[in-house]
Backbone as a chain_set.jsonl record, in Angstrom:
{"seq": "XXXXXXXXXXXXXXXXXXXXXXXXXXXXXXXXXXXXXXXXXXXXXXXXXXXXXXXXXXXXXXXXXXXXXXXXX", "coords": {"N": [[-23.062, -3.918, 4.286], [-19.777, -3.544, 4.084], [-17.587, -2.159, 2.024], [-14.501, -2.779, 0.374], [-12.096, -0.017, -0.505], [-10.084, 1.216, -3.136], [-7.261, 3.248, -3.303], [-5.125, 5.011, -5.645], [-2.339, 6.751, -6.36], [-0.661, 8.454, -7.308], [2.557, 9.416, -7.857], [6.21, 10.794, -7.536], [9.374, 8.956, -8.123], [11.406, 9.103, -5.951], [9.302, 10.03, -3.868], [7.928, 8.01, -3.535], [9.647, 6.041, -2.997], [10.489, 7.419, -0.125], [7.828, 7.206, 1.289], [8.432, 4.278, 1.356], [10.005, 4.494, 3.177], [9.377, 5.442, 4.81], [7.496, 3.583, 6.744], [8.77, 1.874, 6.592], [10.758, 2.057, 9.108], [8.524, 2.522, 10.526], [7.395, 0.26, 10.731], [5.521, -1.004, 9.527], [3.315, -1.952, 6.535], [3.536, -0.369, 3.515], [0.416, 0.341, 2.879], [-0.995, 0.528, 5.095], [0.893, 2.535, 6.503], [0.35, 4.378, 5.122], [-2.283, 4.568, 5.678], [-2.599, 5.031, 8.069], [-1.383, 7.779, 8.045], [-3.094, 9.366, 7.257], [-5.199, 8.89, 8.875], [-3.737, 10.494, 11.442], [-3.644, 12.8, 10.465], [-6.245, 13.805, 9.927], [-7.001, 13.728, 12.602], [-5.183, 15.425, 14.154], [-6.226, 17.72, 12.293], [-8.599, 18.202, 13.141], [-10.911, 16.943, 11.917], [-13.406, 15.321, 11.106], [-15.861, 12.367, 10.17], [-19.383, 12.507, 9.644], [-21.424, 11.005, 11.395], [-23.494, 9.595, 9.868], [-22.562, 9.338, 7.975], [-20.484, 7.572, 8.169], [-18.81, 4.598, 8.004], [-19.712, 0.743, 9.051], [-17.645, -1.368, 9.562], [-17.92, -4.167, 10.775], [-19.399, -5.553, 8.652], [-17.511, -6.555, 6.345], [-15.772, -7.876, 8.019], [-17.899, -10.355, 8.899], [-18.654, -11.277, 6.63], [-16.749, -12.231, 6.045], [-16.093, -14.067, 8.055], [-18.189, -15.756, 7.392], [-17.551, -16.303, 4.842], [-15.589, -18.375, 5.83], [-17.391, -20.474, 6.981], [-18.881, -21.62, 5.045], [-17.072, -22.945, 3.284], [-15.664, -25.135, 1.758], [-13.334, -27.665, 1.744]], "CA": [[-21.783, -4.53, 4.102], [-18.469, -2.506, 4.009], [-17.242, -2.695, 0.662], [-12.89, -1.969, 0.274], [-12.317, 1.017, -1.513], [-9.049, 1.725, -3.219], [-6.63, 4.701, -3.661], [-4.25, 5.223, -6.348], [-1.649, 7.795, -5.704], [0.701, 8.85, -8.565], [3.876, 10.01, -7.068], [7.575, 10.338, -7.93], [10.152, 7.95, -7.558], [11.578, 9.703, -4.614], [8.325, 10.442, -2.855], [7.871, 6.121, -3.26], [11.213, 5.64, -1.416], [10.081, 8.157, 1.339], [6.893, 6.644, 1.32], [8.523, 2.477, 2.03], [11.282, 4.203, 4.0], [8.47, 5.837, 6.51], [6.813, 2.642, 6.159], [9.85, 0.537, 7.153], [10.625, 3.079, 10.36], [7.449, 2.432, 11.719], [7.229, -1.313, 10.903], [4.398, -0.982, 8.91], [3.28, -1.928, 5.222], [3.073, 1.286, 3.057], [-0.712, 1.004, 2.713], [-1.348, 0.749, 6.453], [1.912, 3.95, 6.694], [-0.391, 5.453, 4.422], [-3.615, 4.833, 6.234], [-2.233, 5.375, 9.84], [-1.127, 9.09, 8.248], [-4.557, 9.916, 6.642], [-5.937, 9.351, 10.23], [-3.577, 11.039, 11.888], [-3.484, 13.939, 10.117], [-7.452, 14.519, 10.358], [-7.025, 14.286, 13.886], [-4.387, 17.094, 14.2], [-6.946, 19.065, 12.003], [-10.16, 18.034, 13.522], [-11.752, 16.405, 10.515], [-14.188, 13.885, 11.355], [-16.538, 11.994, 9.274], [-20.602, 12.806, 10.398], [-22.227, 9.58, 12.1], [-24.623, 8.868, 9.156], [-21.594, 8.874, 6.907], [-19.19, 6.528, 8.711], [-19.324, 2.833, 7.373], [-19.327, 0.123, 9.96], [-16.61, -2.066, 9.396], [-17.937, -5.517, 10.965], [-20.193, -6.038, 7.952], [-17.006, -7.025, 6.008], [-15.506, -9.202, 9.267], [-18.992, -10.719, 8.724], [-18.495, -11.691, 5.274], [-15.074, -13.005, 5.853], [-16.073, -15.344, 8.63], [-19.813, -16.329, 6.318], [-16.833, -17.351, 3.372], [-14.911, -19.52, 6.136], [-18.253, -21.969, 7.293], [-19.042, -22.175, 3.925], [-16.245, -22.94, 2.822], [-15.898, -26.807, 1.56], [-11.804, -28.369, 2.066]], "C": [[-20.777, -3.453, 3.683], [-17.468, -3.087, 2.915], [-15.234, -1.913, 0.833], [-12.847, -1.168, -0.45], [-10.648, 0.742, -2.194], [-8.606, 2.657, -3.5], [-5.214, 4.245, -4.279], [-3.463, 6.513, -6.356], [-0.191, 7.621, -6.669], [1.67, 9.41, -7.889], [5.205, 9.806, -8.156], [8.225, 9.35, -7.349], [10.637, 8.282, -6.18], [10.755, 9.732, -3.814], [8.197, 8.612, -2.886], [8.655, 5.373, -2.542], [10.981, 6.173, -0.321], [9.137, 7.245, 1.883], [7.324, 4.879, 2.053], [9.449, 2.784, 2.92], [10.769, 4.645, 5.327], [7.873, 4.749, 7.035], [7.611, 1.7, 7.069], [10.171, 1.123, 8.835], [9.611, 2.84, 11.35], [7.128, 0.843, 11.627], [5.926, -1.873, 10.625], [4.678, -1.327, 7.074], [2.894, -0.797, 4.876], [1.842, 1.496, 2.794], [-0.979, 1.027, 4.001], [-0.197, 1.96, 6.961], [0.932, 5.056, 6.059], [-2.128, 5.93, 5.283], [-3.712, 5.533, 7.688], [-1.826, 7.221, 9.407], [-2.718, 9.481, 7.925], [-5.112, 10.088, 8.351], [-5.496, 9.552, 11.357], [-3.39, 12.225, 11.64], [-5.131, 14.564, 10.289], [-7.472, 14.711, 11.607], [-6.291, 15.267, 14.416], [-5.293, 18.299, 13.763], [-8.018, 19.086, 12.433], [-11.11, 17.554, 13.019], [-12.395, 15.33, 11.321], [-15.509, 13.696, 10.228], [-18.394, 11.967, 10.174], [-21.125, 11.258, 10.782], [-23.141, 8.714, 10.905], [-24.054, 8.462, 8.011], [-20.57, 7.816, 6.841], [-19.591, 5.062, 8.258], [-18.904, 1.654, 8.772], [-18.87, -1.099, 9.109], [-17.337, -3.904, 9.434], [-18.63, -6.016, 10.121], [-18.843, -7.04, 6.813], [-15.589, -8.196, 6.832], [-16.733, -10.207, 8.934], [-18.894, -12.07, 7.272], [-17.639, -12.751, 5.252], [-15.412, -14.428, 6.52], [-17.924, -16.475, 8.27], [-18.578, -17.316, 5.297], [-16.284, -18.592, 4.116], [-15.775, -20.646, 6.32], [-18.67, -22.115, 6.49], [-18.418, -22.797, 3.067], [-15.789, -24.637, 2.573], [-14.078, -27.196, 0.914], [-12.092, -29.683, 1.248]], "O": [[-21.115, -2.542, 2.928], [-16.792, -4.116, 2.933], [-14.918, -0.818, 1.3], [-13.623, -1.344, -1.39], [-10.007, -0.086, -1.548], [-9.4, 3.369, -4.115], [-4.402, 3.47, -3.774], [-4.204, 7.497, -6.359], [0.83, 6.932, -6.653], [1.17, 10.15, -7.042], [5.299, 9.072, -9.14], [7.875, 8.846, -6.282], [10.167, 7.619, -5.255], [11.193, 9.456, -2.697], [8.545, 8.11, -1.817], [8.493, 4.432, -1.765], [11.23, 5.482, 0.666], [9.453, 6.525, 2.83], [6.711, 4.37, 2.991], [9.935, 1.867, 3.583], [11.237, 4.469, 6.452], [7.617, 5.015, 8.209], [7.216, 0.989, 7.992], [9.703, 0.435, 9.742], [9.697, 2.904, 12.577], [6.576, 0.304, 12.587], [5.347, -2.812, 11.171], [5.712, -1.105, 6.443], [2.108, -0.12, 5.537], [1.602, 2.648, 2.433], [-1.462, 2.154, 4.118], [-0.525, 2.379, 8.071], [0.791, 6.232, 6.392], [-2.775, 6.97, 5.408], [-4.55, 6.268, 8.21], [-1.943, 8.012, 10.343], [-3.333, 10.001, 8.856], [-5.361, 11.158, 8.907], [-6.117, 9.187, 12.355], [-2.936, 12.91, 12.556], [-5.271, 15.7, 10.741], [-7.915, 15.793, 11.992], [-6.847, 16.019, 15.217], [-5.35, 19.4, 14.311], [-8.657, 20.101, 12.156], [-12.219, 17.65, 13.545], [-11.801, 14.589, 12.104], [-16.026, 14.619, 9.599], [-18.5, 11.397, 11.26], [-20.966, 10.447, 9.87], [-23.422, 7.517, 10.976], [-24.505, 7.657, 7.195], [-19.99, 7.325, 5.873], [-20.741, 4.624, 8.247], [-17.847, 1.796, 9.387], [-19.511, -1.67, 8.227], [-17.3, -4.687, 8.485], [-18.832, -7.194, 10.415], [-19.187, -8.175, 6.483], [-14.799, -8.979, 6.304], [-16.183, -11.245, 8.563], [-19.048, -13.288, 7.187], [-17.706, -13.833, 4.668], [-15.214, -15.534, 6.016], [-18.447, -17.46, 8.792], [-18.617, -18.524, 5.064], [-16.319, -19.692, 3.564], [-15.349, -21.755, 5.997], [-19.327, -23.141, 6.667], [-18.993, -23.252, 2.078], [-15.609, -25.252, 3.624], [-13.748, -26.97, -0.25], [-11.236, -30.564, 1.174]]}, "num_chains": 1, "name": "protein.A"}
């Protein structure tokens, strides 16, 4: 199962306005502005994560749609 991680990211006030005003530009929320740079910037440098390290995602799709048929209205 693919657990969410989070990242906390101290910044200045200024760099927080850059940050919602790149954000707004691309028509994105600033954690998906933030995530869309992280993985475009490894791909400019070549960074990739090794195969045995990568987390597969659909375990927490999985989860999500386990909470909905259980789920008692």
């Amino acid at each position: 199962m693919t657990i969410a991680k989070n990242l906390f990211i101290r910044c200045s006030e200024e760099t927080y306005k850059l940050a919602h005003a790149l954000a707004k530009f691309e028509s994105r929320s600033l954690n998906k502005q933030i995530i869309h740079m992280i993985h475009n910037e490894s791909k400019q440098k070549n960074i990739n994560i090794p195969e045995d390290k990568k987390i597969d995602s659909s375990g927490l799709k999985g989860l999500v749609e386990t909470k909905k048929l259980g789920s008692v209205d």
